[in-house]
KEKE-3310 file (N, C-alpha, C; in steps of 0.2 Angstrom, whole numbers, plus 5000, padded with zeros to 4 digits):
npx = (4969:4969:4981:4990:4987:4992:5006:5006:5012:5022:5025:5025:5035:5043:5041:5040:5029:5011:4999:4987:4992:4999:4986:4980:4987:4976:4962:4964:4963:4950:4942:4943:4936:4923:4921:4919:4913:4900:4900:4904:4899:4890:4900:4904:4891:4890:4902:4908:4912:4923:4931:4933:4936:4950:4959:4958:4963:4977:4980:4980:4991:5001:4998:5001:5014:5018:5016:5027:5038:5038:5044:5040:5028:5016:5016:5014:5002:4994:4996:4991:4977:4975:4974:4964:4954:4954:4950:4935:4933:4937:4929:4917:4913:4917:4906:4893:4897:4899:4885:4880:4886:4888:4880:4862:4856:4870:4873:4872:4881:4894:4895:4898:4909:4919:4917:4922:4935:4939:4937:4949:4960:4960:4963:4976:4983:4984:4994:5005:5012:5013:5021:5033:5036:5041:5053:5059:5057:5047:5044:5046:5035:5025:5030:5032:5016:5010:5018:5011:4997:4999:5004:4992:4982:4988:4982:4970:4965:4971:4965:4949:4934:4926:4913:4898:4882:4883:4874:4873:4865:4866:4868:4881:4874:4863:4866:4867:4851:4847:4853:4848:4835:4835:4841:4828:4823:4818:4822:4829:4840:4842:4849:4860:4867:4867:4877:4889:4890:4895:4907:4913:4916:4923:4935:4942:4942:4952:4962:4967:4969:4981:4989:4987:4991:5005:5010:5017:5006:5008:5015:5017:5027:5026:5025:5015:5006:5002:4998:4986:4977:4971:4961:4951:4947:4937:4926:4925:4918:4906:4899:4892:4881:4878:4868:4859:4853:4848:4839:4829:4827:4822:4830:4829:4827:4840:4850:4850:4855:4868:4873:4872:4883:4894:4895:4895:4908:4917:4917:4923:4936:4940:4944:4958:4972:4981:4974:4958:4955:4959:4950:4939:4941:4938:4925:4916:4920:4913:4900:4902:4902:4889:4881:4886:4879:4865:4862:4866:4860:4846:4847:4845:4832:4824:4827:4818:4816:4833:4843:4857:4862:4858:4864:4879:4878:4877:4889:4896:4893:4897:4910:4916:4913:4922:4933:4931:4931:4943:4950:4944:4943:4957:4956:4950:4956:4968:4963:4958:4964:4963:4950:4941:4939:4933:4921:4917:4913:4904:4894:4890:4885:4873:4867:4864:4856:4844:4838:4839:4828:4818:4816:4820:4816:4804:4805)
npy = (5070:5085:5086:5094:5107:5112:5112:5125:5139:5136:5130:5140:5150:5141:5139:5152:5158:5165:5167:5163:5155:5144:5140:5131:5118:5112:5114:5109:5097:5094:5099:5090:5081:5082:5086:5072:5063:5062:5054:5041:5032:5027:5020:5009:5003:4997:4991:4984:4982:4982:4980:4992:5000:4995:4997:5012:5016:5010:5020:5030:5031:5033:5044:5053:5051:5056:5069:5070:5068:5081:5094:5107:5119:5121:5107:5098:5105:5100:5084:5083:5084:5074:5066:5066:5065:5050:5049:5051:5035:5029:5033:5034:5023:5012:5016:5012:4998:4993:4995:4986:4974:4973:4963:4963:4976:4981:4989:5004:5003:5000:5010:5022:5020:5019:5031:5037:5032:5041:5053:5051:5050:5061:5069:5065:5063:5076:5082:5072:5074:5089:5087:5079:5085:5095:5091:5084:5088:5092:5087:5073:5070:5068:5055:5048:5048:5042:5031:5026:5024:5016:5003:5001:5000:4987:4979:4978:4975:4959:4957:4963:4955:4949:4956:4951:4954:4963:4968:4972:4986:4998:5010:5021:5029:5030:5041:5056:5060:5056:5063:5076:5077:5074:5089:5097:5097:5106:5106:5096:5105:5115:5108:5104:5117:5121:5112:5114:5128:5122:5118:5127:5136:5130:5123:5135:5142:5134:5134:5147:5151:5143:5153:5167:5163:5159:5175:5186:5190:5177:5167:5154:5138:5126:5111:5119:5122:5111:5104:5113:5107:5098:5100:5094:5081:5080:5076:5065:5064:5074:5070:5058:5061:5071:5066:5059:5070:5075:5068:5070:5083:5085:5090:5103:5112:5106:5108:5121:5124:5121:5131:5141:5135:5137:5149:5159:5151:5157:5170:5170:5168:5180:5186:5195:5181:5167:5153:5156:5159:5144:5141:5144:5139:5125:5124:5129:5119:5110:5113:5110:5099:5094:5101:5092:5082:5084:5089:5077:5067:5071:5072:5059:5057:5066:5062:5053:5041:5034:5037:5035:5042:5055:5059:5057:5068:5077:5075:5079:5094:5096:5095:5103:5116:5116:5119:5130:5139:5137:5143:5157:5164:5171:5182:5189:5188:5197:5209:5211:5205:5193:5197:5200:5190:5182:5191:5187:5175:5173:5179:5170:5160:5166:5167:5151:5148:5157:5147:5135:5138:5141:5129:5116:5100:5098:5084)
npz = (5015:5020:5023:5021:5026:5041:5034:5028:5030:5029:5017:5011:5011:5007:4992:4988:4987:4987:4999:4995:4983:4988:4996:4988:4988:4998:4993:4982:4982:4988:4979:4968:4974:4976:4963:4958:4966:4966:4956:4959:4967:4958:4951:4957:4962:4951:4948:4960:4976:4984:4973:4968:4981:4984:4972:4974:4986:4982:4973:4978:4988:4976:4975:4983:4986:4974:4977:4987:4977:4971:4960:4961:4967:4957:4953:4963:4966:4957:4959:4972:4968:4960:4970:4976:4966:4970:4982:4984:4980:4989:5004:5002:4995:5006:5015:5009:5008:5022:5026:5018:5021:5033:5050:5053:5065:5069:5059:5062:5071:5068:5056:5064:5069:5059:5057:5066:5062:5052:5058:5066:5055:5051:5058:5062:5052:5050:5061:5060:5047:5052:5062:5057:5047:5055:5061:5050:5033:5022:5011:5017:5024:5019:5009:5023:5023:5012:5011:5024:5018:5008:5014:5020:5009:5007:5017:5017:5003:5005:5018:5020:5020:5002:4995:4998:5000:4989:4977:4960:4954:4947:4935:4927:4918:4922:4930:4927:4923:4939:4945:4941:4945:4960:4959:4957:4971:4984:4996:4999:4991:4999:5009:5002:4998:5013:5017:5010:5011:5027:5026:5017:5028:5039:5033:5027:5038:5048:5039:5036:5049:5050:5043:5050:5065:5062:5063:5071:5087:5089:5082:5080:5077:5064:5070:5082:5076:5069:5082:5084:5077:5087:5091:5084:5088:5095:5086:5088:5100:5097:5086:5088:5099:5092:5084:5094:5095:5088:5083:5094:5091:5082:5060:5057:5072:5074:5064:5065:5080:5077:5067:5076:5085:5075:5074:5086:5089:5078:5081:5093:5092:5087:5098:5108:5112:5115:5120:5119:5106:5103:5109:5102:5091:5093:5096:5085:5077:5081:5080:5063:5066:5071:5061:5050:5055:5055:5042:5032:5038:5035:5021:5019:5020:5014:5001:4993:4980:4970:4983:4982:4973:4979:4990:4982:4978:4989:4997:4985:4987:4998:4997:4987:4994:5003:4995:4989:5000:5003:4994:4990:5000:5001:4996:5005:5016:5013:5011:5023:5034:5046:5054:5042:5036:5047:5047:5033:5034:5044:5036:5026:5033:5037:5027:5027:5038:5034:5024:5031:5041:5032:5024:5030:5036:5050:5056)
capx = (4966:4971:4988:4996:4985:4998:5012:5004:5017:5029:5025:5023:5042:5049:5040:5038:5022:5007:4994:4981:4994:4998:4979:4979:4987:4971:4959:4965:4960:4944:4939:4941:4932:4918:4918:4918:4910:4891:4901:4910:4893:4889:4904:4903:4886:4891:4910:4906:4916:4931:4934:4935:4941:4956:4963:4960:4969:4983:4983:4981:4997:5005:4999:5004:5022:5021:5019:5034:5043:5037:5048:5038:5019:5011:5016:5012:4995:4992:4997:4984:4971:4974:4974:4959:4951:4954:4947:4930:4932:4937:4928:4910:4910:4915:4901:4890:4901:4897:4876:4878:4889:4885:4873:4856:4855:4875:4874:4874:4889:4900:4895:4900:4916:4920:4915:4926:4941:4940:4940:4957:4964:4959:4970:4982:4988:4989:5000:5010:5013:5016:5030:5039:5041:5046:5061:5066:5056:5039:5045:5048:5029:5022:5034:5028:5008:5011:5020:5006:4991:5001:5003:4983:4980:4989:4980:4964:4969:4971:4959:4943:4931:4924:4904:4893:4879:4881:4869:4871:4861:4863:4874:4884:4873:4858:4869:4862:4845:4844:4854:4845:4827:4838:4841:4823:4819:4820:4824:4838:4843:4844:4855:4867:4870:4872:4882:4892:4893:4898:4914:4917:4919:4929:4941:4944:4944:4958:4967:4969:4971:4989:4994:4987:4995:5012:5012:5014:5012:5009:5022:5019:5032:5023:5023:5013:5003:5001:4991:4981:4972:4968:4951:4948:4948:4929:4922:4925:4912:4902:4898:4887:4878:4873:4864:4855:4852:4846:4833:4825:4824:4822:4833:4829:4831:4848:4853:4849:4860:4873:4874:4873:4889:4899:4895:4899:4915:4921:4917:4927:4942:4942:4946:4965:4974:4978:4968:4954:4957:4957:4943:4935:4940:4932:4918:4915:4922:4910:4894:4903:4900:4883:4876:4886:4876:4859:4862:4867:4852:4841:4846:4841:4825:4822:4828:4815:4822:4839:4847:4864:4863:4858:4869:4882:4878:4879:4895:4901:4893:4901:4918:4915:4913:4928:4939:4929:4933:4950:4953:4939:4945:4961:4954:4947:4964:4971:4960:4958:4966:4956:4943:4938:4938:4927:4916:4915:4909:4898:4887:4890:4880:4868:4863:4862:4851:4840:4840:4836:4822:4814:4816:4822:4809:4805:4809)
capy = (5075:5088:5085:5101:5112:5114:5116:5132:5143:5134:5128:5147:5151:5136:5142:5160:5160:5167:5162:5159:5151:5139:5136:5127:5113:5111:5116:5107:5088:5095:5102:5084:5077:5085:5083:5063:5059:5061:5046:5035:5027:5022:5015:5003:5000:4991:4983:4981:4987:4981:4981:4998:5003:4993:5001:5018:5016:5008:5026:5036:5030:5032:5050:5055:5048:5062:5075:5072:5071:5088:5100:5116:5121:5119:5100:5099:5104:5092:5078:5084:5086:5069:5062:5069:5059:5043:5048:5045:5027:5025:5037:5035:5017:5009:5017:5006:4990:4994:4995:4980:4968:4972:4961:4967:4978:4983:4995:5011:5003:5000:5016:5024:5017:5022:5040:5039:5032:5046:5060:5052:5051:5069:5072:5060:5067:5084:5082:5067:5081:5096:5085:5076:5092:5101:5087:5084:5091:5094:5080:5065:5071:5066:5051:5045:5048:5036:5023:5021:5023:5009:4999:5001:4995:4980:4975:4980:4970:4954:4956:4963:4949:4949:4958:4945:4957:4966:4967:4976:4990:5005:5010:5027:5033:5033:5047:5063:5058:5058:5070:5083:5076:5080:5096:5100:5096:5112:5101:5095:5112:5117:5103:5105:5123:5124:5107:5119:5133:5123:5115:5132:5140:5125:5123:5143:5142:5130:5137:5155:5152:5144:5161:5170:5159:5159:5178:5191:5188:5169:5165:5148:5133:5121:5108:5119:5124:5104:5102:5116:5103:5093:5101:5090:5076:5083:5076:5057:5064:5075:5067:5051:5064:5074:5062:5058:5076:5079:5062:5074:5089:5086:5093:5111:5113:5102:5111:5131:5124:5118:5133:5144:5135:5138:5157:5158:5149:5162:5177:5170:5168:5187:5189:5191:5175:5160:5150:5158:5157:5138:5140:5147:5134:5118:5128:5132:5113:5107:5115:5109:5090:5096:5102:5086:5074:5084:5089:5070:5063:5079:5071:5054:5058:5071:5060:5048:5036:5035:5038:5035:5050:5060:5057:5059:5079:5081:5075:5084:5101:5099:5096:5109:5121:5117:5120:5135:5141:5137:5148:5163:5168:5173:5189:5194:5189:5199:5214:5214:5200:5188:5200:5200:5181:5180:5193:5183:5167:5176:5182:5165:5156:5169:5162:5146:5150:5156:5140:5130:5139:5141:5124:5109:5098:5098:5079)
capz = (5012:5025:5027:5019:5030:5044:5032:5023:5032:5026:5009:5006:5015:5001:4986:4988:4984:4992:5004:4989:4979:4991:5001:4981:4990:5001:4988:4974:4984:4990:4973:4965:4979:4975:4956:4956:4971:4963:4950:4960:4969:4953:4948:4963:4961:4943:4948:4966:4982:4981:4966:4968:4987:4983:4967:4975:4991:4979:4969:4982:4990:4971:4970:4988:4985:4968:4980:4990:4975:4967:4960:4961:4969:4953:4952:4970:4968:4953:4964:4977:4964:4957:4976:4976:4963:4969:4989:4985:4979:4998:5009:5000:4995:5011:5018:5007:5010:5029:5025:5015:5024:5042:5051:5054:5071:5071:5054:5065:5078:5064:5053:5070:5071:5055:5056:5070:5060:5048:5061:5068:5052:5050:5066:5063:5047:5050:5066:5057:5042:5055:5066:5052:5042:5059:5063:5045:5028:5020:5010:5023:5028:5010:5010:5029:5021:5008:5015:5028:5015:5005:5017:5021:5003:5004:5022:5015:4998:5009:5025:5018:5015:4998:4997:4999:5000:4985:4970:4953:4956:4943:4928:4926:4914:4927:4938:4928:4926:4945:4951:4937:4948:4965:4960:4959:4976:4987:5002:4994:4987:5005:5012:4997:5003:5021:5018:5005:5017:5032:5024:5016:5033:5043:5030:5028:5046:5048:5033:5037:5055:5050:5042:5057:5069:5062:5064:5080:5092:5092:5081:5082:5075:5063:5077:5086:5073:5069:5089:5085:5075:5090:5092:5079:5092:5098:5083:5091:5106:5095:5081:5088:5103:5088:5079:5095:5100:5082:5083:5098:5091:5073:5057:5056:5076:5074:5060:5068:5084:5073:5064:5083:5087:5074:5072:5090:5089:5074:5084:5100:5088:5088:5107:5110:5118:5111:5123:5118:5099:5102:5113:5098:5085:5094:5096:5078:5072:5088:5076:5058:5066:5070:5056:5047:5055:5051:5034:5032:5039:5031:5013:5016:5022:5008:4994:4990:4977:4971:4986:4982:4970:4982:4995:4979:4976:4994:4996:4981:4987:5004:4998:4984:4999:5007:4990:4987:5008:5004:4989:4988:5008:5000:4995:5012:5019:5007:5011:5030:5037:5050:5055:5038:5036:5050:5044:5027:5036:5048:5031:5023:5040:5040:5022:5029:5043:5031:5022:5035:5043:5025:5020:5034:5041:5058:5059)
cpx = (4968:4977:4993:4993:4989:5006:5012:5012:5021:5030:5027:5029:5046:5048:5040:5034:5018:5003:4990:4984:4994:4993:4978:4979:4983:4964:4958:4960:4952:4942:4938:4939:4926:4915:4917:4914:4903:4893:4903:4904:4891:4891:4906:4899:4886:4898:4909:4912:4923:4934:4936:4939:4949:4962:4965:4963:4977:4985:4982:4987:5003:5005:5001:5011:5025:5021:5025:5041:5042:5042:5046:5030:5014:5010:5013:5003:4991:4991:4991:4977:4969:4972:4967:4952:4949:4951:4941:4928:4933:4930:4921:4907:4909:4910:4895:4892:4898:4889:4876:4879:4891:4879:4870:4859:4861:4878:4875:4880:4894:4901:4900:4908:4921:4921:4920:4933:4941:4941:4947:4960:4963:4965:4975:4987:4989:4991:5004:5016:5016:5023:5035:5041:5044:5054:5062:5063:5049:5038:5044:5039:5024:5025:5030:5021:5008:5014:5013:5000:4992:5002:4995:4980:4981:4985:4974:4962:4967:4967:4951:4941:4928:4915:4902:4883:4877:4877:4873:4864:4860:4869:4875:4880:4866:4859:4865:4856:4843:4846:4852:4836:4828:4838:4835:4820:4820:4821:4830:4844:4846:4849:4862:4873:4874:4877:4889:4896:4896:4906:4917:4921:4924:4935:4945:4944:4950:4963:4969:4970:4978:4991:4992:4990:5003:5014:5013:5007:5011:5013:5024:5023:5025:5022:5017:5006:4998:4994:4988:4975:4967:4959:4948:4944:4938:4923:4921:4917:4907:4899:4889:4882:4873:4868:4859:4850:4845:4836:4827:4821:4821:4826:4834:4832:4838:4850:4854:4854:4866:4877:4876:4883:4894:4899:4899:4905:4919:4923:4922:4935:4945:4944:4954:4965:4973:4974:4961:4951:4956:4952:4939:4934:4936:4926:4915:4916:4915:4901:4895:4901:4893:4878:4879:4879:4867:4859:4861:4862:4845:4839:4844:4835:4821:4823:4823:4818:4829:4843:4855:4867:4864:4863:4875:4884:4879:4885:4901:4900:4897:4910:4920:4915:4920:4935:4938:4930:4940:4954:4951:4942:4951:4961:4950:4951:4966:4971:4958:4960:4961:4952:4938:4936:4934:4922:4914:4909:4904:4892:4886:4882:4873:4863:4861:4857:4845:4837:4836:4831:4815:4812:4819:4817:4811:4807:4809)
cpy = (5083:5091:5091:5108:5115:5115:5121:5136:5143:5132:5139:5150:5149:5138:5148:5161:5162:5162:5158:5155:5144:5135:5131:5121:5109:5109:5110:5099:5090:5097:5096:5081:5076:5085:5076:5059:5057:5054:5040:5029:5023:5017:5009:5001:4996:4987:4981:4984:4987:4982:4989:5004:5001:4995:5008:5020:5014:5017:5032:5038:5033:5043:5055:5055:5054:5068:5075:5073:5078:5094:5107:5115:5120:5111:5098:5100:5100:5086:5079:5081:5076:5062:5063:5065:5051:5043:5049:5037:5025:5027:5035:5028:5011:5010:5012:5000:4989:4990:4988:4972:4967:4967:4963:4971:4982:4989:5001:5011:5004:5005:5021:5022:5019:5030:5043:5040:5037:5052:5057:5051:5058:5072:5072:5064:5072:5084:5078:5073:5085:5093:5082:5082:5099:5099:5086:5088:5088:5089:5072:5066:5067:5058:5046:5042:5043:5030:5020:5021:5017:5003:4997:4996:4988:4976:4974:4976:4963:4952:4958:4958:4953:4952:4951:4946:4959:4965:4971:4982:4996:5005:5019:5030:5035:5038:5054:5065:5059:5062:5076:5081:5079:5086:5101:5099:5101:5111:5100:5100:5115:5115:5107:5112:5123:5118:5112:5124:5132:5122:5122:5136:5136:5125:5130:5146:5140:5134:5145:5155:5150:5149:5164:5168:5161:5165:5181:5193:5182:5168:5157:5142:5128:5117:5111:5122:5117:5102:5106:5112:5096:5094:5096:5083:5077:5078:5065:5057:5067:5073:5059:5054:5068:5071:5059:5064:5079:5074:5065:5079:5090:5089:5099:5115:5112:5109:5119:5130:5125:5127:5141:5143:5136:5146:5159:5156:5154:5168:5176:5169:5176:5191:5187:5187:5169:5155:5151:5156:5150:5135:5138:5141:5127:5122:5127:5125:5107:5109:5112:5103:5090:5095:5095:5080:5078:5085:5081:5067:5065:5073:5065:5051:5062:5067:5056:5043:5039:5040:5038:5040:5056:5061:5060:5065:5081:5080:5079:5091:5103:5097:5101:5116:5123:5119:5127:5142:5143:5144:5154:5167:5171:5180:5193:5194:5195:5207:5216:5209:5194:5192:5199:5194:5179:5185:5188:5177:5169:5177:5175:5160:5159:5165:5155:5144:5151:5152:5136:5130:5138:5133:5116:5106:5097:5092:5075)
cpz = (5014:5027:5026:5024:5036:5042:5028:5024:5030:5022:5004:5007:5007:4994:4983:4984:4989:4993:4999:4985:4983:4997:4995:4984:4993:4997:4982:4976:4985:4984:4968:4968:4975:4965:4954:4963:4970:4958:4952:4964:4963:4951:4951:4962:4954:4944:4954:4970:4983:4980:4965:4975:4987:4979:4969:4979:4989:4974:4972:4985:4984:4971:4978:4989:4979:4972:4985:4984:4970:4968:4963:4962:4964:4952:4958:4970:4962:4956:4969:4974:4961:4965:4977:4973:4965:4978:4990:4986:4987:5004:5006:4999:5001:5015:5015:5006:5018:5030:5022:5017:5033:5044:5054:5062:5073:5064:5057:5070:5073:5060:5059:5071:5066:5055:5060:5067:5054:5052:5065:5065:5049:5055:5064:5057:5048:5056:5064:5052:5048:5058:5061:5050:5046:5060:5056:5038:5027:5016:5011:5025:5022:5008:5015:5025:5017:5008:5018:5022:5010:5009:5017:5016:5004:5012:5022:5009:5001:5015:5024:5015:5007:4999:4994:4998:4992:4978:4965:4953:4951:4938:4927:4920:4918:4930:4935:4929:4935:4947:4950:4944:4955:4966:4959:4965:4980:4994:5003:4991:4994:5008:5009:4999:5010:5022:5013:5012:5026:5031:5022:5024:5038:5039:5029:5034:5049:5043:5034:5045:5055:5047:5048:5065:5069:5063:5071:5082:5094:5089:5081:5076:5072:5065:5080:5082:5072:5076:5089:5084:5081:5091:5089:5085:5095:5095:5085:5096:5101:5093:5083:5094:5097:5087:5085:5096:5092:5080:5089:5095:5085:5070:5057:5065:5077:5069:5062:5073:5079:5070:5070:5085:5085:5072:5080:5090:5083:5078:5090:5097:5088:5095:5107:5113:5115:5114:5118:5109:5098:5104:5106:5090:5085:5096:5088:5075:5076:5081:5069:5060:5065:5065:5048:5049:5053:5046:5030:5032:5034:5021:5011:5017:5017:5001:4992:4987:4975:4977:4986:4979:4974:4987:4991:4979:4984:4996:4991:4982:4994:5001:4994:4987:5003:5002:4990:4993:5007:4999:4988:4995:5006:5000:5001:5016:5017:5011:5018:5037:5042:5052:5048:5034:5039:5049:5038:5029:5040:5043:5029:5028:5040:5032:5023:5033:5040:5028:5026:5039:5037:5023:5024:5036:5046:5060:5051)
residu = (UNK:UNK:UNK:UNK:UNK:UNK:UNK:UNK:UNK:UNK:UNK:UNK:UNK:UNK:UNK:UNK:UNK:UNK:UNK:UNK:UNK:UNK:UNK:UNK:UNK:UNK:UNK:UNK:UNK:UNK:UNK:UNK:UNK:UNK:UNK:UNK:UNK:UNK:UNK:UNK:UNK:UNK:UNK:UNK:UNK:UNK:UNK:UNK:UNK:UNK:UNK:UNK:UNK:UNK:UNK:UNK:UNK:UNK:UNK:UNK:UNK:UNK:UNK:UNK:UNK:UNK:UNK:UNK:UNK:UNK:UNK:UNK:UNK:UNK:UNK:UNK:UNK:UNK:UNK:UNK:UNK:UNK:UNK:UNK:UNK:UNK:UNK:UNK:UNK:UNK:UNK:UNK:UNK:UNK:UNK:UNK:UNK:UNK:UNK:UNK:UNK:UNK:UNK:UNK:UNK:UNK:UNK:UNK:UNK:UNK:UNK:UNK:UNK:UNK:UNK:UNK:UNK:UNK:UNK:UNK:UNK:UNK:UNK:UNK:UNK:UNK:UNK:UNK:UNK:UNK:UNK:UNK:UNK:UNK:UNK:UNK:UNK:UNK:UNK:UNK:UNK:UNK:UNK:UNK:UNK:UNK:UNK:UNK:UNK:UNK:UNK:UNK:UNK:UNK:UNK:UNK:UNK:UNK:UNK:UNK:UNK:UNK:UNK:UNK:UNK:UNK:UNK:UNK:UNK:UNK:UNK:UNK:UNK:UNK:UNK:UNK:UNK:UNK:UNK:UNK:UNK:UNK:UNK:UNK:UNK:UNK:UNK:UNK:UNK:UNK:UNK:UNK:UNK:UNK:UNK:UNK:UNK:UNK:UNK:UNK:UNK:UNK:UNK:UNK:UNK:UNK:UNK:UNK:UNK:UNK:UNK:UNK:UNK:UNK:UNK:UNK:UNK:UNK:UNK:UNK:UNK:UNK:UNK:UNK:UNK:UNK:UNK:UNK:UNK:UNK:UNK:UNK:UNK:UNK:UNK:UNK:UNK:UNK:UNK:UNK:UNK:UNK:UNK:UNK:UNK:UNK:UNK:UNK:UNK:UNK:UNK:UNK:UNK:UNK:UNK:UNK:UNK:UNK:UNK:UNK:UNK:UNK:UNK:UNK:UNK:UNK:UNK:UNK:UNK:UNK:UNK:UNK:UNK:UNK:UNK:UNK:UNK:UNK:UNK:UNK:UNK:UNK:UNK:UNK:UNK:UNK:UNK:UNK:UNK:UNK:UNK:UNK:UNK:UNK:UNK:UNK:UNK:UNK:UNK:UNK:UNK:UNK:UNK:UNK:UNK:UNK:UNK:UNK:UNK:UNK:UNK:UNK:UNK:UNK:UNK:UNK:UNK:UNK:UNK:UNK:UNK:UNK:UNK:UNK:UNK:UNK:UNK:UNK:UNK:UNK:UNK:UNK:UNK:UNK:UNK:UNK:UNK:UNK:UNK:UNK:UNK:UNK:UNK:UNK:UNK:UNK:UNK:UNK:UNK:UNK:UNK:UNK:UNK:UNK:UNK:UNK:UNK:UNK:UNK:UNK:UNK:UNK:UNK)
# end
């Protein structure tokens, strides 16, 4: 989903487009994330899990493969966009395959294990991406991704047992009905946001630190641009300390730290030195996990019935944040470089902050 963010510098080099035109490539997957993720619970909850994780791993592969052969930026970021489409059916359903066909007592080990393996394929792609397309083409990187993600299908195809678990549960015509009931609940309104506004700042984080980066006086090599991403690597330790630290303190405390660590980590990005700079970034992505796992928790505590809805809008406003980080920060690029990027995000948090005092419950 990820995977072009370390080759910004250099997508924008091959097509002599700018920084905005080529964040699209970022943007584009995270924008259809966000508009099919409120449907695709649905559409499992009436075919079943399978039936649907395994066709979207099979076109995700097909539409990863379009973007290595893409003539021109525009085509490239339709290929994205369509990859995009089909990375709910994975990343949303499995999660209720897990709930469904775990046995009792081990549903938070296995969720856990998962959560993991999506922050090291978060990793993994964008340093696969940065090294392949430093030793051979931006090409061979899109190439690579597609291969392994076809592979996946077909391992996933033949080794996933069948649900055994699964019911019939709701019909795609159910999805507006709730999620209009959803969007009256000012709970839920809350979440929607600071899950919005923290995707917006992480991904506008990452994405303009590669244009920033690659100039004076770091200068760095897409390679090196590639292990900036390692911070990501945090999200293995954070992520399950969160979720207990948040079971102490409650949602709204959770959520206020969460929202402390990633303000602090912008502002440290503003201290010359690239150490610090990377100080600054796990700092800031160290708060992003944070305030996932309260937001997360917040909405299945807030939603009442239809839960799977709810869940749905939050997932599409947080990925909706992160297309909307990726493209809208153009213009503050544009206009005062990274100070002004991290001013941007600094006002964004403080409305979250807002948000969250107004509106999170204490547990």
């Amino acid at each position: 989903l990820y995977a072009t963010q370390p080759l910004l510098a250099l997508l924008r080099e091959r097509f002599h487009a700018s920084e905005a035109a080529v964040s699209l490539t970022v943007s584009a997957g995270t924008l259809a994330v966000a508009i099919f993720s409120p449907f695709v619970g649905f559409i499992a909850d009436t075919l079943g899990r399978k039936r649907v994780i395994v066709p979207c791993l099979f076109a995700l592969s097909l539409c990863t493969l379009g973007c290595a052969l893409a003539d021109s930026l525009s085509q490239l970021v339709v290929f994205r966009f369509l990859a995009g489409v089909f990375t709910p059916g994975v990343i949303a359903v499995v999660l209720s395959y897990i709930s469904e066909e775990t046995p009792g007592g081990k549903v938070s080990f296995v969720t856990s294990l998962y959560v993991t393996g999506t922050v090291l394929g978060g990793l993994t792609g964008r340093l696969s991406s940065a090294f392949i397309a430093d030793h051979s083409s931006w090409r061979a990187s899109f190439t690579a991704l597609a291969l392994l993600t076809f592979a996946g299908a077909v391992l996933t195809m033949f080794s996933l047992p069948r649900s055994t678990g699964f019911r019939t549960r709701a019909h795609l015509r159910d999805a507006l009905p709730a999620m209009l009931i959803h969007m009256k609940n000012g709970r839920l309104r809350a979440t929607y946001l600071t899950g919005f506004n923290a995707l917006f700042c992480h991904v506008g984080l990452f994405t303009y630190a590669n244009f920033h980066l690659s100039k004076p006086p770091f200068s760095l090599s897409t390679s090196a641009l590639g292990l900036v991403f390692l911070v990501y690597a945090l999200g293995i330790v954070i992520t399950p300390l969160a979720g207990r630290m948040i079971d102490r303190v409650g949602h709204r405390n959770g959520a206020t730290a969460a929202i402390g660590f990633l303000a602090a980590g912008l502002l440290l990005t503003l201290i010359p030195g690239i150490a610090v700079f990377v100080l600054g970034l796990a700092v800031a992505s160290a708060g992003v996990f944070i305030m996932q796992s309260a937001a997360s928790s917040h909405v299945s505590q807030s939603a009442g019935k239809a839960r799977s809805a709810a869940t749905g809008l939050y997932v599409s406003f947080y990925y909706f944040g992160g297309s909307v980080g990726a493209t809208l920060l153009a213009a503050a690029w544009k206009f005062g470089g990274w100070g002004a990027i991290i001013a941007s995000m600094i006002l964004v948090q403080c409305v979250s902050l807002a948000a969250v005092r107004m509106f999170f419950a204490d547990r």
